[in-house]
N, C-alpha and C positions, 0 to 999 in steps of 0.2 A: 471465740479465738482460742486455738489449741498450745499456743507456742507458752514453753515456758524457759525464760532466760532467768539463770542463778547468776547475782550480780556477783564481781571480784571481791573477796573479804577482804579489809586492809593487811591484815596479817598473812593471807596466802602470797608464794612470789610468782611473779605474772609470768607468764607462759606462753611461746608464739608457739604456730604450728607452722614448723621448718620442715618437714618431711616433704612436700609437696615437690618441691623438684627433682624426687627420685623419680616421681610417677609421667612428668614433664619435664625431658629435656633435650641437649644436642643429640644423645643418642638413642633416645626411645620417645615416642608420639604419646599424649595422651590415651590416644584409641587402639596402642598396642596393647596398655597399661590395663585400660578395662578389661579388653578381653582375654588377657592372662588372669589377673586379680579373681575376674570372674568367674572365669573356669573354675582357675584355681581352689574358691571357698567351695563350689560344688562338689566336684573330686572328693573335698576334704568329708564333704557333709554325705558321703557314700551312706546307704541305709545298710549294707550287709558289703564283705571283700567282693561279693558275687553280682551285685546290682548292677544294673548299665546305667549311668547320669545323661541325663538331658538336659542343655543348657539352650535356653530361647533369648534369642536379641531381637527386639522389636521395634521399630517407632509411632507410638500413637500420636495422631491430630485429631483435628475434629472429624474428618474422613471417618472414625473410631466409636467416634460420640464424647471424646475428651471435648467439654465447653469450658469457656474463658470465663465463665462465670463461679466456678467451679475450682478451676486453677487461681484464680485471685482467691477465693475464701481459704483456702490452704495456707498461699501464702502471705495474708493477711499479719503483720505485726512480725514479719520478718525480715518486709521490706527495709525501714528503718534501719535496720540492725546492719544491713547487707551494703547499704547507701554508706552507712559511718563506718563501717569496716574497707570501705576504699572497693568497694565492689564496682565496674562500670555500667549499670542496670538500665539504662535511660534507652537504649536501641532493642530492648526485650519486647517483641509484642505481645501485650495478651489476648488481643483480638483474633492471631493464631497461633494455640497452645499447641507444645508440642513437649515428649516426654518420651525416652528412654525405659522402654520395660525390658528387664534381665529377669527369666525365671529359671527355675530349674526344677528337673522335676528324677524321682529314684533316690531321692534324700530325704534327710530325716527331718529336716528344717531348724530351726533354731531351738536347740533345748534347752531346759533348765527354767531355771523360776524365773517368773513373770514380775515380779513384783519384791525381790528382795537378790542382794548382790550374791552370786555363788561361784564355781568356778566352773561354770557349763559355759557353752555356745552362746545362749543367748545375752548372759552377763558380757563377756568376750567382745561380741558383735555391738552389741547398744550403749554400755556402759564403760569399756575400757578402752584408750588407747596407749600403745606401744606396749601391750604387754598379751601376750595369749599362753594359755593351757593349751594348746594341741599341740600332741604326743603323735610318734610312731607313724604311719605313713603320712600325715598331716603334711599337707605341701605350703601351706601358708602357716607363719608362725611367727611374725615379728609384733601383729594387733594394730600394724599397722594398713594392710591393702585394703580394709572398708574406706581407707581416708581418699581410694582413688576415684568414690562416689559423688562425694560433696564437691573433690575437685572439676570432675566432670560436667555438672552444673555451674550454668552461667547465676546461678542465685545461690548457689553451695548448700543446695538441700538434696537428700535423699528421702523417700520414705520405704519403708519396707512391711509385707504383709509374709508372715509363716504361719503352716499350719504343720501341727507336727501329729506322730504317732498319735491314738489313744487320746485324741483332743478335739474334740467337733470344732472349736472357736479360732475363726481368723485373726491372728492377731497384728496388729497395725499400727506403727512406730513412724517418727520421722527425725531426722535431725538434719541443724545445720552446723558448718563448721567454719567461722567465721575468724580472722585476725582479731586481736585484741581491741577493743573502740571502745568507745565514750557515746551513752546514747542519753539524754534526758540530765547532763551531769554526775551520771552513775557509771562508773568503767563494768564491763565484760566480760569477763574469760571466752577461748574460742567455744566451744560446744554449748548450743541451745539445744531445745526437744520440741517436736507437734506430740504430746500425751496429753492424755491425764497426769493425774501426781497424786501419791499416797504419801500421807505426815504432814505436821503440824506446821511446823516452822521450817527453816533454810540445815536447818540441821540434820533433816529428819525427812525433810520432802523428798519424794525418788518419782522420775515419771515412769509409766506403765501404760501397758498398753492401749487406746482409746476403750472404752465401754458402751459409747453411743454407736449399736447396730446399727444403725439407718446411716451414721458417717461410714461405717464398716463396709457397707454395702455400697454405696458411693464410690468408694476406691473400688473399688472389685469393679461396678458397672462402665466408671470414668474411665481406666486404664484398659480396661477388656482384657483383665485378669483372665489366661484359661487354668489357672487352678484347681477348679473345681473343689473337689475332696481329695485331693491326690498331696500328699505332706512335701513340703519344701519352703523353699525360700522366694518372693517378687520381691524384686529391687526397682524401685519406679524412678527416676532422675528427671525433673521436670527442665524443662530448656537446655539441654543438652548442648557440650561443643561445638561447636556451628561448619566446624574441619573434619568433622568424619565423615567417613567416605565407608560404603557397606563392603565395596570390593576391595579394600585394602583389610579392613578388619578380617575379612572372608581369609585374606593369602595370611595375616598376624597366626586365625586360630590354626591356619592348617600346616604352616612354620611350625608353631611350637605345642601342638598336639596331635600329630601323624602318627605318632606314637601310641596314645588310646583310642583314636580312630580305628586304627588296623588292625587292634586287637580284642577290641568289640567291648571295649571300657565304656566309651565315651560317643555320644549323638550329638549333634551341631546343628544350628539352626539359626537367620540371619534372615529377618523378615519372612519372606519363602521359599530363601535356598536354603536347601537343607545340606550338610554335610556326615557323610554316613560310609561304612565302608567299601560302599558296593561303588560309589563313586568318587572317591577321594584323591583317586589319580587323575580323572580327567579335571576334575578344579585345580588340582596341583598346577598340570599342565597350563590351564588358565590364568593363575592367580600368582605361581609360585615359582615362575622359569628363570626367574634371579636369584632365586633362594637355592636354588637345587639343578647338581648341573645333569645328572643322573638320573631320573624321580621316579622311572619305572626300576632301573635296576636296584635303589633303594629300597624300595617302599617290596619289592622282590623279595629283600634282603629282611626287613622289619619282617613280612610276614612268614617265610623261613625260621626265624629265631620263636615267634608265636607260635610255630607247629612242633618245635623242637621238645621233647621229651627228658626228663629228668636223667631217667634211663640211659638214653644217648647222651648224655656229656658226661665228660673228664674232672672225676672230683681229684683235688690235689691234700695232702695232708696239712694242716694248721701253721706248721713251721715254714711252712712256704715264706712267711711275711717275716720272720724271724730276721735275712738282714735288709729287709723292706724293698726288696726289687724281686720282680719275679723273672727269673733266667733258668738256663739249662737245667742246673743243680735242680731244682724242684721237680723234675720230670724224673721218671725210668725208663730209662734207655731208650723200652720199645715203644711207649706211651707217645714219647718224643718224637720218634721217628713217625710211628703211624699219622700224630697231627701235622707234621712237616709235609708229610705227601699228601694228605686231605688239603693243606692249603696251598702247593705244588699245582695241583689238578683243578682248582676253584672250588671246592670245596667248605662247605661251613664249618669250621673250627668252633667249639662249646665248652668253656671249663666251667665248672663251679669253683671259687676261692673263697676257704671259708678263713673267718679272722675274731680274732676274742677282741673285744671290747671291755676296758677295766674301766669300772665306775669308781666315783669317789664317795660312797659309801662302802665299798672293799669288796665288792663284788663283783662275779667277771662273767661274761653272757658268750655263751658262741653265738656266732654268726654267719653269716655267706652273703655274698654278690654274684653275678655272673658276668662272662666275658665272651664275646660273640667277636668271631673276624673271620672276613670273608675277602677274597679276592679274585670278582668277576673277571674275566677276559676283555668284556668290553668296558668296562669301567674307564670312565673318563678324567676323575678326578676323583681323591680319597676324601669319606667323611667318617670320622666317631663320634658316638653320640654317647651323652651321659641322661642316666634316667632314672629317677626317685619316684615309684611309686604312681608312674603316669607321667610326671611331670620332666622334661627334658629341660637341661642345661646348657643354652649355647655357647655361654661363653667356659666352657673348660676343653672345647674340640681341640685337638692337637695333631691332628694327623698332617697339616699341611700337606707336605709333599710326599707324603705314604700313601700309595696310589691303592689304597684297599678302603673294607669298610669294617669299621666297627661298631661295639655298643659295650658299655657297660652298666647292666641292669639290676635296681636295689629295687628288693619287692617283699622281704622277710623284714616282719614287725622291726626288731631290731636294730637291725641296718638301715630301716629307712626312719627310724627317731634319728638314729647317730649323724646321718647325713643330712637332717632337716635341720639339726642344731648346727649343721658346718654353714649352711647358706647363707649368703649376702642380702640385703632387703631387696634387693631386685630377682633375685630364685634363679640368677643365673651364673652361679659360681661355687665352690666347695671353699671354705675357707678355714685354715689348720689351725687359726689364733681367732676364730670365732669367739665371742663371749659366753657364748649358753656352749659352747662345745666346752670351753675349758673351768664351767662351773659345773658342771656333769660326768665328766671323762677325766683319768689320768692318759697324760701323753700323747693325746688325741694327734696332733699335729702330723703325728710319724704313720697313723693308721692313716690319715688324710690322705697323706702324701703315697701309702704305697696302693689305695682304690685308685687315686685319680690318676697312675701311669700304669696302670695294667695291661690296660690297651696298647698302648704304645710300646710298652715291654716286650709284650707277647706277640707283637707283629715285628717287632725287631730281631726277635730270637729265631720266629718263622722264616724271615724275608732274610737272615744271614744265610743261609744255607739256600736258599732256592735263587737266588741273587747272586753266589758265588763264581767267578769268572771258572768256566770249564775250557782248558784249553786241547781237547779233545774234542772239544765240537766241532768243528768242520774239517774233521782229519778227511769224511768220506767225498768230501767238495773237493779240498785243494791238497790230498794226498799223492806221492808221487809213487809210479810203481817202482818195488823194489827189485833189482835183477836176482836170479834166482841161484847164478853163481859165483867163484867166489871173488869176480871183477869188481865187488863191491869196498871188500876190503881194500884190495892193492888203489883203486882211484881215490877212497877215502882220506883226504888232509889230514893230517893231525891238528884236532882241534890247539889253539893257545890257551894257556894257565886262566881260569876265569877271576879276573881281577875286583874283588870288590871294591870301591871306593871308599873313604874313611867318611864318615856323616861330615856334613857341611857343620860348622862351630854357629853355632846361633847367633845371630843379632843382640846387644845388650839391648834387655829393655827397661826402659825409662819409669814407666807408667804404669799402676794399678788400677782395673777396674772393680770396684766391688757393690753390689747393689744392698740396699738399704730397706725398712720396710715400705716407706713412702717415697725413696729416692736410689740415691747413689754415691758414690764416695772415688774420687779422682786424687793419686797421693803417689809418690813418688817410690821409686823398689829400691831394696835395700842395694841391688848393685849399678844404680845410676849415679856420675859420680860426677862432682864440679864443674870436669873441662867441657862437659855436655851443655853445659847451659851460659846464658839465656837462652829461651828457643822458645815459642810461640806453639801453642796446639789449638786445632778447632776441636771440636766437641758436638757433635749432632745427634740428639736424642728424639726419640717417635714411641711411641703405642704400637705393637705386634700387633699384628693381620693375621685375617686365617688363610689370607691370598693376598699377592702382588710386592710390591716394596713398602714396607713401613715409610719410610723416609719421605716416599712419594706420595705417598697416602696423609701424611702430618695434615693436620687442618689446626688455626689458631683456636678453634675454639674446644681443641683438646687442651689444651695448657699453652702460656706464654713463659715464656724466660726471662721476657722485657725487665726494665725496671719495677713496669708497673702490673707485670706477669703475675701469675698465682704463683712460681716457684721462689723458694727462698734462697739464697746463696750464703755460706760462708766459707771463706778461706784464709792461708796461712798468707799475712799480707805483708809480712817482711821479706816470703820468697815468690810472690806471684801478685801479681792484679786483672781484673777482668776489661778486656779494652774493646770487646763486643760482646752483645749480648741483644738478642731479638729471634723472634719467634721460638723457635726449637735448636739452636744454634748457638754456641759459648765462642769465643775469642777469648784465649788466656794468654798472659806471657808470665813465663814461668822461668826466676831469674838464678832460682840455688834450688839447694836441697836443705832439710826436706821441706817437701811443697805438700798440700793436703788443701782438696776442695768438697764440700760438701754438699748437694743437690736436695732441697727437702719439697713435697707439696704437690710429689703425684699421685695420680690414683692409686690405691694400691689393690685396686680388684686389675688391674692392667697391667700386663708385663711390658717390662721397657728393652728399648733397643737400642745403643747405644755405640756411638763410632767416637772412635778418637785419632786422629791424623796429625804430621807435625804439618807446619807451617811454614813455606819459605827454605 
């Protein structure tokens, strides 16, 4: 028996492992999660900027030569552990094994010491959670997405085999990741290991990687490792989710990696479909016609931006960011005009925007991003895309109802550290009050903020001018001919005085809305004034879409309001009280001034929507 569990020391404080519902929830599947996660550490594990990564999803059974006899001695003495940690194991057959192999091959595989704690890959990957070392284009960095392995399994084991540069020896690890339990009258912490173990006592003992060849060789023949000698990473998951589906994982990888598919980064592979660039449209086509309302005129567009030349785009001076939006003033004159008519025509718009980054050790780095917008003629619906290093971001798209396409691309050492420390644990969002951004960065928040509306800036600046009502356009349709003498004048009226109207006086208004970082704040304006009230307001709040109506779109299991809702309520209760309150939906009566309501307990990677209406 290979398993070794370090029991809880009374003096350590017990520890669950809560992260698991990032990887499983209302908004993202398990079997998204792998296959992002997974890419994802590949990508990161590049052998050279220049390599292409191969990533393999396979499932072995016995069909393989995986036997049940084989699978049981693995997970021999971890059973127990899996049983009192509340695992439900009892429907697992092992009469037919089966097991999730993820390889990857163009990487380096897990570096660093084998046997003593350091700040490489393989300390990173085996030995630490919630904390990683990886820098600069690094697309995973929280130390947390190996956790989406163990949760993968129905027994919450992983093993894994790398063979890296400069090393003949396979090396071969396993862990499980179990809730806190009680086995034999002895408590747990979650992480056990299948190693070896070098040291003496509990102080001192570290597992490492198996040394018995003939087990070594076992995994390699059991799982039908194609490893060979080729360096990287196999990630084995024995009894895998019972809910994945190969053709949905297939549409996951090519959603949210079309991006180094097309640019010849990245190889794909899902039993023995393989995804690659020569055919990545027509799986699209198959897999992807809810994701993508465009897919050739996109993926048109992606490969356009990968033939573009440094040479051909518009680099801008530094100050451009200076008061954090990019408009007119940053252009010259003619620079402006000539991109106004390149995206006038449909034409592909390119700027380079370079931007200094200040560390907080007092040092300052220049840098650059790029910005890409294009507006086909046939385009059906607008998208922009955000992209680190390979890696795209779905949730920061903004184009809505900008009927173009965009992209903004970080691909310089620099830029893509700064932006791996903005991201959310889910890799799909930029965020300005990051933790590692604001232990790294002065004033990061404002550099966030002027990458992530570039796009949006810059198509708003194009689309003023090419979007402007021309009241000269149909003079040659509906023109009248003019007589040629001087009958014109004398039948001519004299036009009357052109009377402008004086602006309509505004509405007083009553109501403040101001958002918060997890909420919202409802409080009354300094010129709302006694005789206005009592009065009654609804209040209906949703999560923004990248399409349709928020409102309509609300599902309860975005958040409740309810009593027994995730959001918190507090308000000024000598001028207002709450007299409904369900789903997504307030009922206030609101009896003086001043009134002040407070909203706490939404997401805050989600922007909120928010209506207020009176009542009655």
């Amino acid at each position: 028996m290979k398993w070794f569990f370090s029991p809880q020391i009374p003096s350590q404080v017990e520890t669950e492992v809560t992260q698991r519902d990032q990887f499983s929830n209302d908004e993202v599947h398990l079997s998204e999660t792998i296959v992002r996660e997974s890419i994802q550490n590949s990508l990161d594990a590049a052998d050279n900027d220049k390599s292409q990564v191969s990533v393999i999803f396979r499932w072995v059974d016995k069909s393989h030569g995986l036997t049940s006899g084989f699978m049981r001695k693995i997970v021999d003495g971890q059973l127990v552990h899996a049983h009192a940690a509340g695992l439900n194991i009892d429907g697992i057959s092992f009469d037919e094994p089966v097991a999730l192999l993820i390889e990857d091959f163009g990487t380096k595989g897990l570096t660093g010491s084998i046997n003593s704690k350091d700040n490489d890959n393989f300390s990173d990957f085996w030995r630490r959670h919630g904390k990683s070392h990886k820098t600069g284009k690094s697309r995973g960095r929280w130390g947390l997405g190996k956790l989406v392995y163990s949760t993968t399994s129905q027994l919450g084991i992983f093993f894994g085999a790398t063979l890296r540069n400069g090393d003949p020896h396979l090396h071969v690890m396993g862990q499980t990741v179990l809730n806190l339990r009680e086995v034999d009258g002895q408590q747990y912490p979650p992480h056990g290991f299948f190693a070896d173990t070098e040291g003496d006592d509990l102080l001192t003992k570290i597992p490492v990687p198996l040394v018995d060849e003939d087990l070594v060789e076992q995994f390699r023949d059991q799982f039908s490792l194609a490893r060979g000698d080729r360096p990287g990473l196999s990630v084995m998951i024995p009894f895998p989710n019972q809910d994945f589906s190969q053709a949905a994982m297939v549409g996951v990888a090519i959603v949210n990696y079309f991006y180094p598919i097309i640019t010849g980064q990245l190889l794909l592979q899902f039993n023995d479909e393989h995804i690659v660039r020569n055919n990545i449209r027509a799986l699209a086509h198959e897999h992807t016609s809810q994701n993508f309302t465009d897919i050739d005129v996109l993926f048109d567009f992606i490969e356009e931006v990968r033939d573009t030349r440094n040479e051909d785009m518009l680099e801008l001076k530094p100050s451009w960011a200076n008061d954090q939006k990019l408009d007119e003033d940053d252009f010259e004159e003619a620079d402006l005009e000539v991109i106004r008519q390149r995206f006038s025509n449909g034409d592909l718009v390119a700027l380079h925007l370079p931007v200094t980054l200040k560390k907080k050790d007092g040092t300052s780095v220049q840098t650059r991003f790029s910005v890409f917008i294009k507006r086909p003629p046939e385009l059906r619906r607008g998208l922009d895309l955000y992209v680190r290093g390979g890696l795209t971001l779905p949730g920061e798209a903004k184009f809505r109802e900008r009927k173009a396409l965009g992209a903004i691309i970080a691909d310089e050492e620099e830029i893509c550290s700064f932006l791996g420390d903005a991201e959310n644990a889910a890799h799909t969002q930029w965020i300005g009050s990051a933790e590692k951004l604001k232990k790294n960065y002065k004033n990061p928040a404002k550099t966030i903020k002027v990458i992530k509306h570039a796009a949006v800036q810059l198509y708003d600046l194009l689309a003023e001018v090419v979007e402007e009502l021309d009241e000269q356009a149909l003079q040659d349709f509906f023109g009248i001919e003019e007589p040629e003498d001087g009958a014109k004048a004398r039948r001519r009226k004299k036009k009357s005085p052109l009377v402008i109207p004086p602006p309509p006086v505004p509405r007083p208004k009553n109501f403040n809305i101001s958002k918060n970082e997890d909420g919202f704040t409802v409080s009354t304006t300094s010129s709302a004034s006694k005789d206005r009230f009592p009065q009654n307001i609804r209040i209906e709040v949703a999560y923004d879409v990248t399409s349709g109506n928020p409102w309509k779109k609300y599902s309860p299991l975005d958040f409740k309001m309810g009593v027994n809702g995730s959001i918190e309520l507090g308000l000024s209760k000598k001028t207002g009280s709450v007299t409904s309150r369900k789903d997504n939906i307030l009922i206030l009566e609101v009896t003086g001034i001043p009134f002040k309501m407070v909203a706490k307990g939404f997401d805050k990677n989600r922007d909120l929507k928010i209506k207020l209406v009176k009542e009655g």
